[in-house]
C-alpha positions as CSV (number, residue, x, y, z in Angstrom):
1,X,-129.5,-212.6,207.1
2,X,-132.7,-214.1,207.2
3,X,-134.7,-215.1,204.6
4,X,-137.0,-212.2,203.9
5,X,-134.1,-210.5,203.0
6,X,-132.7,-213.0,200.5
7,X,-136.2,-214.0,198.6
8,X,-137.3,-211.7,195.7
9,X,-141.3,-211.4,195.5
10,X,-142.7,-211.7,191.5
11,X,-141.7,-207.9,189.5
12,X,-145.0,-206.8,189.7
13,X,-147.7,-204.4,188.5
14,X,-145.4,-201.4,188.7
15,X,-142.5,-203.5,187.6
16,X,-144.2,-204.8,184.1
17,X,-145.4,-201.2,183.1
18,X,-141.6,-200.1,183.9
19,X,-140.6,-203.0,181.7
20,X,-142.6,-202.2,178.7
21,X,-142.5,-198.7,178.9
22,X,-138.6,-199.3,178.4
23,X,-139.2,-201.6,175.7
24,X,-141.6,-199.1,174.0
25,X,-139.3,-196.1,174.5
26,X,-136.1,-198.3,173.3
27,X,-138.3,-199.5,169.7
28,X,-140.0,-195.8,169.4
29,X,-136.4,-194.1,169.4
30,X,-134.4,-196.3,167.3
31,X,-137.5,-196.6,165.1
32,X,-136.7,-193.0,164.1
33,X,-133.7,-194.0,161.2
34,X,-135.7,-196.5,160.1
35,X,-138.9,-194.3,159.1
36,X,-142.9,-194.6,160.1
37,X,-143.0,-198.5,158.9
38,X,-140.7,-199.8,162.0
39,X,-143.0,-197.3,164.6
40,X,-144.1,-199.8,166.8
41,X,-147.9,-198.0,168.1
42,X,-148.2,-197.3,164.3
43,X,-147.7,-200.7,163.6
44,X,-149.7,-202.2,166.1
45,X,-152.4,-199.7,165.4
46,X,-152.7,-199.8,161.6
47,X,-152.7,-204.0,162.5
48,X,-155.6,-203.4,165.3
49,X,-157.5,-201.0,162.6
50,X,-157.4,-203.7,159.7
51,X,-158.9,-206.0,162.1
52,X,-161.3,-204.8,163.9
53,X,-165.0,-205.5,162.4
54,X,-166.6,-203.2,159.5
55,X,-169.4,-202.3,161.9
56,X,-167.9,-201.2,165.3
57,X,-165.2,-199.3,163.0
58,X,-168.7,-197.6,162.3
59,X,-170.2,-197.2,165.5
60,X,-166.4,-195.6,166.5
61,X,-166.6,-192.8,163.6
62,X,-170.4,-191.8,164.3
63,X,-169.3,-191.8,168.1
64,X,-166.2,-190.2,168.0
65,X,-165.3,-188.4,165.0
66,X,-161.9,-187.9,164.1
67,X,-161.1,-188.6,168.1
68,X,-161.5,-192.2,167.0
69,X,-157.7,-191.9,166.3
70,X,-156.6,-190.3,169.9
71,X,-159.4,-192.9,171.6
72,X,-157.6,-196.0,169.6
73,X,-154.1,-194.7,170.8
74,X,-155.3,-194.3,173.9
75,X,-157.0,-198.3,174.1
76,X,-153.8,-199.7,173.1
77,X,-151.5,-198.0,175.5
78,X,-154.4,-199.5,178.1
79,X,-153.9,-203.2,177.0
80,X,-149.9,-202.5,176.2
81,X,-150.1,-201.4,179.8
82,X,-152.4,-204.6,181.3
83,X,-150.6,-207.5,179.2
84,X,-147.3,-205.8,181.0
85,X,-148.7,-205.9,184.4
86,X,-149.9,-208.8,184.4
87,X,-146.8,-210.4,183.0
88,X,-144.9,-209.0,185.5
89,X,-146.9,-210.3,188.1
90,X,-146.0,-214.0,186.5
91,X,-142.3,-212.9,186.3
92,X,-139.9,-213.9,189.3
93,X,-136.1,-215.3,189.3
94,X,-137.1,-219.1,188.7
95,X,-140.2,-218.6,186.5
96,X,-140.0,-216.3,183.0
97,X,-143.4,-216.4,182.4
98,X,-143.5,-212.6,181.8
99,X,-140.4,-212.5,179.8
100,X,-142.4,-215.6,177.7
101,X,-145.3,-212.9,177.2
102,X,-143.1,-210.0,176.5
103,X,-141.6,-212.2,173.5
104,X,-145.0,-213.4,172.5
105,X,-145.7,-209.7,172.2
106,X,-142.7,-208.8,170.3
107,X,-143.5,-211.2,167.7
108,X,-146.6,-210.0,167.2
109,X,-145.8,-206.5,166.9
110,X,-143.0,-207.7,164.5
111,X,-145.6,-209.5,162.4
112,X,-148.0,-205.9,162.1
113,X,-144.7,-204.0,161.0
114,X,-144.1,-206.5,158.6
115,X,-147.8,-206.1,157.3
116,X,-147.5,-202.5,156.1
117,X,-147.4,-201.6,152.5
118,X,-143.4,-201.2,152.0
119,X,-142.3,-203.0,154.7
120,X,-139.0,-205.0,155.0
121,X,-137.6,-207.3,157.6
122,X,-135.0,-204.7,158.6
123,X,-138.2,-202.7,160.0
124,X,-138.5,-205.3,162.9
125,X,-135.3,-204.2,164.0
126,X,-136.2,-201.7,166.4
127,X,-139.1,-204.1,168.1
128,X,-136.6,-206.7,168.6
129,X,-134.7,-204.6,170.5
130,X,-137.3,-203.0,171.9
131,X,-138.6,-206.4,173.1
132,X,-135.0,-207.6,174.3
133,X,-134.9,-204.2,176.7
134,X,-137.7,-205.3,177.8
135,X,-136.9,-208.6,178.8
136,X,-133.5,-207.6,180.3
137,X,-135.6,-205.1,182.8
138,X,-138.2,-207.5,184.0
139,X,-135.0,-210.2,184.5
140,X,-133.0,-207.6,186.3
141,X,-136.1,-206.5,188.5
142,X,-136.6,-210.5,189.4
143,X,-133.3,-210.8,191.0
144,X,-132.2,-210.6,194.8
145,X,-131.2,-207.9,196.1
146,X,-128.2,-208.0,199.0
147,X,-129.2,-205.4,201.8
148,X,-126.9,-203.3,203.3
149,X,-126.3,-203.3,206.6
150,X,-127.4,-200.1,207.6
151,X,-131.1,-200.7,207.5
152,X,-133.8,-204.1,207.8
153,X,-133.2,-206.0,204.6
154,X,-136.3,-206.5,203.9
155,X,-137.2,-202.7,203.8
156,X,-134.0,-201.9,202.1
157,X,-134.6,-204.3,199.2
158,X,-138.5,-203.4,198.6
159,X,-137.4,-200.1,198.7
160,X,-134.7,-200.0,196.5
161,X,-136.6,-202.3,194.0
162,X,-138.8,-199.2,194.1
163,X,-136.9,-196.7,193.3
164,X,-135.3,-198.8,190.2
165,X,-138.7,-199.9,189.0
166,X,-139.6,-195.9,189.1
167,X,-136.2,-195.0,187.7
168,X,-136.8,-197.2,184.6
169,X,-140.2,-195.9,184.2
170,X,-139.1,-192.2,183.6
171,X,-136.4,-193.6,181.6
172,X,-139.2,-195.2,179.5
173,X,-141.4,-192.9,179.0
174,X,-138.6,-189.9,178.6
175,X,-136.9,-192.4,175.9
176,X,-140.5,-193.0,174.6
177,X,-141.3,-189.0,174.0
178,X,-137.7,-188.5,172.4
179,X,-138.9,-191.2,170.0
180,X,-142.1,-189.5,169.4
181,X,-140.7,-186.4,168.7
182,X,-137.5,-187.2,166.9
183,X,-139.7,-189.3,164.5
184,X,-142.0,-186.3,163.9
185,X,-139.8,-183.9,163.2
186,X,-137.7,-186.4,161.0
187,X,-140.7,-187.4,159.2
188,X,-142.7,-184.6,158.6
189,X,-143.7,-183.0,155.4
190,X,-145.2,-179.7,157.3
191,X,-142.5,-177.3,156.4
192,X,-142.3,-178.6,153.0
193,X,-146.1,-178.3,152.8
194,X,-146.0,-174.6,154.4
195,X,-143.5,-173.4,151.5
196,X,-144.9,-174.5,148.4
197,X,-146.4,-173.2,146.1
198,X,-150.0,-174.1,144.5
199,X,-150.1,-174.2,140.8
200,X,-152.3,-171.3,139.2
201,X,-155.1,-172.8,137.8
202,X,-155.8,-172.0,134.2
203,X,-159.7,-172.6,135.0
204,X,-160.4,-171.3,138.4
205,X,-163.4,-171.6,140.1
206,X,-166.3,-169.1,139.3
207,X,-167.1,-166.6,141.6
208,X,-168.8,-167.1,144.6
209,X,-172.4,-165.2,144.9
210,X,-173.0,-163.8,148.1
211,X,-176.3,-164.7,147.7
212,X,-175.3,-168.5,148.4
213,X,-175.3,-167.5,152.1
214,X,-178.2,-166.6,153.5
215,X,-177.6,-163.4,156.4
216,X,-180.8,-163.7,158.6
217,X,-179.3,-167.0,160.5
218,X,-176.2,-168.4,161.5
219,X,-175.1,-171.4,159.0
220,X,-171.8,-173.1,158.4
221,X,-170.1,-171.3,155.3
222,X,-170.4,-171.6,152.1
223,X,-167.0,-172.8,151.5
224,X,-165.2,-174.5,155.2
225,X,-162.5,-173.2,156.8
226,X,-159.9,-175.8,155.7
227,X,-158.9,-175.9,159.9
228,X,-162.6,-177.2,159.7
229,X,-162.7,-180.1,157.0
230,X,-164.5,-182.7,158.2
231,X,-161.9,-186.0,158.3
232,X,-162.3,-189.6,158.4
233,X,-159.5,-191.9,157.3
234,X,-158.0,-195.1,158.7
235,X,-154.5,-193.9,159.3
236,X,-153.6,-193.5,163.1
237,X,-150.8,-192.0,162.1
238,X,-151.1,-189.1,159.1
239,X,-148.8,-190.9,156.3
240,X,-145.7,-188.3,155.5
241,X,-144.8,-188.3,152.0
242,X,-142.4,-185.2,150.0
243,X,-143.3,-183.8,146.7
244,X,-140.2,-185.3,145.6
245,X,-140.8,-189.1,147.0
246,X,-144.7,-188.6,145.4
247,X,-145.0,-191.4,142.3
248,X,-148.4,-192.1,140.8
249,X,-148.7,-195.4,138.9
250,X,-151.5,-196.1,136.6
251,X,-151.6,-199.7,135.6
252,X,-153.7,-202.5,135.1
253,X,-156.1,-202.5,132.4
254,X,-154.4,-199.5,130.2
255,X,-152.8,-199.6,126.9
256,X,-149.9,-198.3,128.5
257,X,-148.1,-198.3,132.2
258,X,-147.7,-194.6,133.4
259,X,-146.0,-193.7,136.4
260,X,-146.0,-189.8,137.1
261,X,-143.7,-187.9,139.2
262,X,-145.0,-184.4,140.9
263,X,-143.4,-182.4,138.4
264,X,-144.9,-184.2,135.7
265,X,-148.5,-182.7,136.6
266,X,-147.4,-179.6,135.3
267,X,-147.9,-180.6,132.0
268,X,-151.7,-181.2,132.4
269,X,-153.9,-178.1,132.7
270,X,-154.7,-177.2,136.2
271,X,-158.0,-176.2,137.5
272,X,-160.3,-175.3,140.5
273,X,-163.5,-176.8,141.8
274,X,-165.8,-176.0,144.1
275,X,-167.1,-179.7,145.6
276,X,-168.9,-180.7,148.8
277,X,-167.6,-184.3,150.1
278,X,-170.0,-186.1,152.4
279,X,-168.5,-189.3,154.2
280,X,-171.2,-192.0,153.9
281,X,-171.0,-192.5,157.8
282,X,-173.1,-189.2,158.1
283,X,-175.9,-190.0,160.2
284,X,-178.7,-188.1,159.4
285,X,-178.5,-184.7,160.8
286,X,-174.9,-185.5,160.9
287,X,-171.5,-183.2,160.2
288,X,-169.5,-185.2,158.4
289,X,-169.8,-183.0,155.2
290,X,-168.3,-180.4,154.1
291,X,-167.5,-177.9,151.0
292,X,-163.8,-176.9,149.7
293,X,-162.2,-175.1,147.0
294,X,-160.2,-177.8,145.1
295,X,-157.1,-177.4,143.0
296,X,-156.0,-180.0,141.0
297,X,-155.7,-181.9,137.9
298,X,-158.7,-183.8,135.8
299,X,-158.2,-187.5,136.4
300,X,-159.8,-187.8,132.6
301,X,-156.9,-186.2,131.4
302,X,-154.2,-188.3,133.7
303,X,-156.1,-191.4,132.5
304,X,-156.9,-190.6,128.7
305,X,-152.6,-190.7,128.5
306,X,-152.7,-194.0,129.6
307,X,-155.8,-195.2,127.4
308,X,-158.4,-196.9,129.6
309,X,-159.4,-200.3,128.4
310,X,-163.2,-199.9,127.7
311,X,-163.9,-203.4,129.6
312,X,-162.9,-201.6,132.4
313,X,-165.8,-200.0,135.0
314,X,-163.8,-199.8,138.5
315,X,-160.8,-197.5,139.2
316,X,-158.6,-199.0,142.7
317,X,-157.2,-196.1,144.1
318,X,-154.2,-196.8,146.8
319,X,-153.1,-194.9,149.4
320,X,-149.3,-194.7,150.4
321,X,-149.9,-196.4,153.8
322,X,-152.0,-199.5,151.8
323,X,-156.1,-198.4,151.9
324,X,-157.8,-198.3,148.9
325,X,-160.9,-197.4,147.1
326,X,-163.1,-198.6,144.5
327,X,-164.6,-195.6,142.3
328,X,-167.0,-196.4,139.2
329,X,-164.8,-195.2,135.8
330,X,-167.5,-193.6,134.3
331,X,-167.6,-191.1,137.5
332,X,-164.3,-190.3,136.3
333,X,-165.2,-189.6,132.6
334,X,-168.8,-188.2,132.9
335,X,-168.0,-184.9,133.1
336,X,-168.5,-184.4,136.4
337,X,-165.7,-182.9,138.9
338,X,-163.0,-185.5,139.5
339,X,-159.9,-184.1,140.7
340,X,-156.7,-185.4,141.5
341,X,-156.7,-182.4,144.2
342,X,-153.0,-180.9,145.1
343,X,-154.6,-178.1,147.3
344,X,-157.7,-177.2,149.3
345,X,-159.0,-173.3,149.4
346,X,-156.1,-171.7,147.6
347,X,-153.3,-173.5,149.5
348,X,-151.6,-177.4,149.2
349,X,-153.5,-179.7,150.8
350,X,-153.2,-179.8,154.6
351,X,-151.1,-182.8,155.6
352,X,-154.4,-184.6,157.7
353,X,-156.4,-184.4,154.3
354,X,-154.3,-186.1,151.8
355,X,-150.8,-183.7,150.8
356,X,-149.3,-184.1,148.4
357,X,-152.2,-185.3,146.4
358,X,-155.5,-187.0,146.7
359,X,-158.9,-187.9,144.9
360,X,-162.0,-185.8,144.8
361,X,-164.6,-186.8,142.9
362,X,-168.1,-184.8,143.1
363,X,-171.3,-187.0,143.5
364,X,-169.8,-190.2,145.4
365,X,-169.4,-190.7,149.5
366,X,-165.6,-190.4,150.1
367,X,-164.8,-194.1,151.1
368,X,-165.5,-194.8,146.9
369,X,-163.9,-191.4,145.9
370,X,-161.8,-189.4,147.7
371,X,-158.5,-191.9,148.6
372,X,-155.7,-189.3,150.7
373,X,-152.2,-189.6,150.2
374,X,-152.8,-191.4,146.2
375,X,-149.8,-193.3,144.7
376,X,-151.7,-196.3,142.8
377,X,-154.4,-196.3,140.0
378,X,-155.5,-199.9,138.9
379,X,-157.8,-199.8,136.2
380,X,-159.7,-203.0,136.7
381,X,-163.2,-204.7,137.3
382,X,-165.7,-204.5,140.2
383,X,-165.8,-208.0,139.4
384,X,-162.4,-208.8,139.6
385,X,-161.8,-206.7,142.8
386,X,-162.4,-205.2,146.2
387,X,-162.0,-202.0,148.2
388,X,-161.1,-201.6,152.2
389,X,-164.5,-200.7,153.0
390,X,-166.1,-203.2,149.8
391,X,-164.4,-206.1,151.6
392,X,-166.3,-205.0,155.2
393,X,-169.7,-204.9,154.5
394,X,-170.3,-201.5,152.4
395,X,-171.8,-201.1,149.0
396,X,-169.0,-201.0,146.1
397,X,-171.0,-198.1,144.2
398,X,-171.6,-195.1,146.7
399,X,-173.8,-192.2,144.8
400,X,-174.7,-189.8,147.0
401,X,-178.2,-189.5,148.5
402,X,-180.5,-186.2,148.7
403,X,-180.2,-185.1,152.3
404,X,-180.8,-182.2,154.4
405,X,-180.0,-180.6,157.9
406,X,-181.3,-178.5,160.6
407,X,-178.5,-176.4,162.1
408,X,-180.9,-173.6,163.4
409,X,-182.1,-174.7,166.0
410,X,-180.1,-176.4,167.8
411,X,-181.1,-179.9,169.7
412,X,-183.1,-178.8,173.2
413,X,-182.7,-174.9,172.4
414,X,-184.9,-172.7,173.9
415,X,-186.6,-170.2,171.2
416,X,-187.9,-166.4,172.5
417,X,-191.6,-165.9,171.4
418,X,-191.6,-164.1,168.4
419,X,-190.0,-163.7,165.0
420,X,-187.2,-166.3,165.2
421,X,-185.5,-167.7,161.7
422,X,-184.7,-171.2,161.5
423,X,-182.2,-172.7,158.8
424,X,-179.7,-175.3,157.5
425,X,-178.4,-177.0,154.8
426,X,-179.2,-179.6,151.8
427,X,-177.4,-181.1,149.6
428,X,-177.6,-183.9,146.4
429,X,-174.3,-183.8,144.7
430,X,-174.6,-184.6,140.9
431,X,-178.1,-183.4,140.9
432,X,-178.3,-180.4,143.1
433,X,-181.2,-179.1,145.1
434,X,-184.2,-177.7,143.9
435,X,-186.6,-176.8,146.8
436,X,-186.3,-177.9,150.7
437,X,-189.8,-178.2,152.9
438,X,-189.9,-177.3,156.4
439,X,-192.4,-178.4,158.7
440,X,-193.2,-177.1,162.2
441,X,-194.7,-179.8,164.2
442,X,-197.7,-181.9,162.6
443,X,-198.7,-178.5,160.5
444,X,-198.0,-178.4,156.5
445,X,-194.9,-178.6,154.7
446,X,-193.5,-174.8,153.6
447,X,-191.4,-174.0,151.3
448,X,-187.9,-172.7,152.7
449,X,-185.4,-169.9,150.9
450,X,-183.2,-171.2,149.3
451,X,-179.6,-169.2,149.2
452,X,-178.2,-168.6,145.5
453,X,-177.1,-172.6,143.8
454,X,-173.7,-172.7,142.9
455,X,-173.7,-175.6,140.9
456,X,-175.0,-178.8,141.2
457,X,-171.4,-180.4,143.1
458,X,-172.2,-177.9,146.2
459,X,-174.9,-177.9,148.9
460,X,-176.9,-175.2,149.5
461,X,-177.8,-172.9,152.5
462,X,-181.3,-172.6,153.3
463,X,-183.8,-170.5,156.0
464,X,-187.2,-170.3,157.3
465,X,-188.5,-167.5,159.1
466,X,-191.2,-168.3,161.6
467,X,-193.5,-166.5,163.9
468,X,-192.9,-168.6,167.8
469,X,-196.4,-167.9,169.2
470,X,-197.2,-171.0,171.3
471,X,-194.6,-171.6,174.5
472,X,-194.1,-175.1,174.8
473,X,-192.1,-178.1,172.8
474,X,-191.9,-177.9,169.5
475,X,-190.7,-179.8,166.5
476,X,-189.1,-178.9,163.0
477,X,-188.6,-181.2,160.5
478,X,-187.3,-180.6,156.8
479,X,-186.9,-182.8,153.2
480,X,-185.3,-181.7,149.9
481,X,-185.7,-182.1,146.2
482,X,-183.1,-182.5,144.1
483,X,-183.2,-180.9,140.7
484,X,-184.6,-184.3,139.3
485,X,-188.1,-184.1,141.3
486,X,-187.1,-187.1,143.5
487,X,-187.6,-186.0,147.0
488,X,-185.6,-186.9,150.2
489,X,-187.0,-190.0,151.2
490,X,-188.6,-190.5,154.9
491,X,-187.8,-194.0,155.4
492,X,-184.9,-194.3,158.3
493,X,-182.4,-196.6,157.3
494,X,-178.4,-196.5,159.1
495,X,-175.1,-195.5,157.3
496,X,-174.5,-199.1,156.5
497,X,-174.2,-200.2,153.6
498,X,-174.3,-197.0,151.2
499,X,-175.5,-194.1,153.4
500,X,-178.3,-193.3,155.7
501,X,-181.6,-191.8,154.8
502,X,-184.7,-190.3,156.7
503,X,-186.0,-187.0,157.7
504,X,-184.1,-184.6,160.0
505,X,-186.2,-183.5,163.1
506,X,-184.7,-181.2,166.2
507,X,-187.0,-180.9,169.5
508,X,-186.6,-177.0,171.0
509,X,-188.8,-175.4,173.4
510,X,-190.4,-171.9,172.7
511,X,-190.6,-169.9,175.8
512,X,-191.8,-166.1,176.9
513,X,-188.5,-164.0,177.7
């Protein structure tokens, strides 16, 4: 035999991605016993998340939306993927340079499991197994391989190698999946969710006027479709969490420690509140608002049992998977609508936006009010403390700014000559709206209809009918007034550091049918 047929080449491209989609596959199904802490892409997500910069965490929301989540997901299978090949292009029978960067890897990965809220060393079990498969595939693709006599050696071995190298692929992935799966259906809270029941609040909402929505233009409802809640979070993966695992602590500056079970809210008088939340990475003209009936349970009343200290100003609001948010105590206490919400539009929370409980407070952008998945109120000082987003560049207070919206028309759309009617929405929570101003163009401001207010926690619908007489390009621009006389403000400034600002203006083209 000569000695093509006894030499083995480096594994490989191929070989590396077979090697770590084993190792994934192996740590993603024996992650499943342990719980969501010991995932490994969860892991190595939420780790990839806490460290990437304030600003292109930014430019990643106004871009993508809630696809940020699938796009990150998606960007660390791609490196997972590169690391691997080229490690097994380094890896060959007398060099364990790949096996050196699979362990390197492994470590690291052990180190972000070890960073979640909750976690304990036991929840690096499944990556160090994980990261030993690993290892024993890209050894066992480095060695020789005999030939057999029936065909050239050195076609038999590079194809055999092959044919293993795609065999532990599919065995990967397949074991990978089965993970994924197993872990969901172990982990979820979606049945629980589906059967329970909402308390009956003993203040519901008032009514809801049909005159809130204006019938001579297509507008987003009143009240969204909870399928169509805007969401922006950090969590790659949606936290799980049972009624009956649910704790809420209140500590810190109190008279008294409380920690309340799910059960234990009964005792408080329930209620229902109709509140727009606006994230404050809304562009302008943006989407990333939207309006919900909430159920839930007056945080005055949750903290009054506690006794707030009155030296303390900032309430840090945790999250079950670690994120937290700074929200100003006298938001809580004002009288305005501050919720801890248990259900959205006469049904428990959806699982994405915060089940089994969360905070909603009217007025504030939701990274300083509206935490998801709430187990942890510290009553401290802004002074004495910082918030996620605080700590990466954003403003610790976060009131809400007056803003409007052009939904009709739309960007570029072409507009029949004739009676057309143009419309959108506004919106200054904790103030309310007073007038919106449209403006066609360079011409004068004129005053839109204005659907029925609510209240001043909600947005509200506006149209304009208009007369298209001249074909061409045209623009339309509009401003608000809140209910204090100050008026939307034309000076463009971005989201960052407490919200953007500026006029919204859409380009469409009026054309003879």
């Amino acid at each position: 035999m000569d000695s093509a047929s006894t030499s083995a080449p480096n594994v490989g491209l191929g070989g590396g991605i077979a090697a770590a989609a084993v190792s994934l596959g192996v740590a993603t199904l024996l992650a499943v016993p342990f719980g969501p802490r010991a995932d490994p892409l969860g892991a190595v997500g939420a780790a990839v998340v806490d460290l990437t910069p304030g600003v292109v965490k930014e430019w990643a929301i106004q871009l993508l939306g809630s696809a940020d989540k699938i796009f990150l997901a998606a960007a660390v299978l791609v490196v997972i993927a590169t690391v691997a090949a080229l490690a097994g292009t380094w890896e060959s029978p007398h060099r364990r340079v790949g096996s050196a960067i699979f362990c390197a890897a492994g470590a690291l990965g052990c180190a972000a499991v070890l960073t979640r809220t909750g976690a304990t060393a036991a929840d690096i079990v499944p990556i160090v197994a994980g990261t030993a498969a690993g290892v024993a595939v890209l050894r066992l693709l480095a060695r020789r391989w005999p030939a057999s006599p029936e065909d050239g050696a050195e076609v038999d071995s590079a194809r055999r190698r092959r044919l293993i190298t795609a065999g532990l692929l599919g065995v990967g992935a397949a074991t990978g999946l089965l993970g994924a799966v197993a872990g969901r259906l172990a982990n979820s809270v979606a049945a629980e969710r589906d059967s329970s029941a909402l308390p009956l609040p003993r203040v519901p909402a008032p009514p809801i006027p049909a005159g809130v929505q204006p019938h001579d233009v297509a507008l987003p409802r009143f009240v969204t479709d909870s399928s169509d809640f805007y969401r922006v979070d950090i969590a790659l993966s949606v936290p799980q969490l049972s009624r009956a695992d649910w704790r809420l602590r209140i500590h810190g500056m109190v008279d008294h420690e409380i920690t309340y079970s799910f059960a234990d809210l009964a005792r408080f008088e329930a209620v229902e509140k109709a509140i727009t939340l606006a994230c404050v990475s809304n562009p302008v003209g943006g989407d990333l608002i939207s309006t919900g009936l909430w159920t839930g349970y007056r945080l005055s009343d949750l903290l009054a049992a506690a006794g707030v200290s009155p030296d303390a100003d900032m309430l840090l609001s945790g999250s079950v998977d670690g994120f937290t948010v700074g929200t100003p105590v006298q938001a809580l206490t004002d009288g305005r609508d501050a919720l801890l919400a248990v259900g959205l539009n006469g049904a428990p929370l959806p699982v994405e936006h915060g089940y089994p409980a969360r905070l909603v407070v009217a007025g504030l952008y939701g990274y300083v009010s509206a935490t998801k998945w709430v187990t942890n109120l510290e009553l401290t000082r802004f002074d004495r403390a910082e918030a996620y987003w605080t700590r990466q560049g954003w403003a610790a207070r976060g009131p809400v700014k007056t803003q409007s919206r052009i939904d009709v028309p739309k960007a570029g759309q072409t507009v029949p000559v004739g009676s057309t009617t143009f419309g959108g929405v506004a919106w200054a929570q904790n103030r309310g709206v007073r007038a919106v101003e449209v403006r066609i163009d360079d011409g004068p401001w004129q005053p839109a209809r204005l659907g029925e207010a609510y209240s001043e926690q909600t947005w509200r619908l506006w149209s304009l009918p208009w007369q298209a007489e001249v074909p061409g390009r045209h623009t339309i621009t509009v401003r608000a007034t809140d209910t204090t006389g100050a008026v939307q403000t034309p000076d463009e400034t971005g989201t960052v550091p407490d919200g953007a600002t500026g006029w919204h203006s859409v380009n469409f083209t009026v054309a003879r049918p």
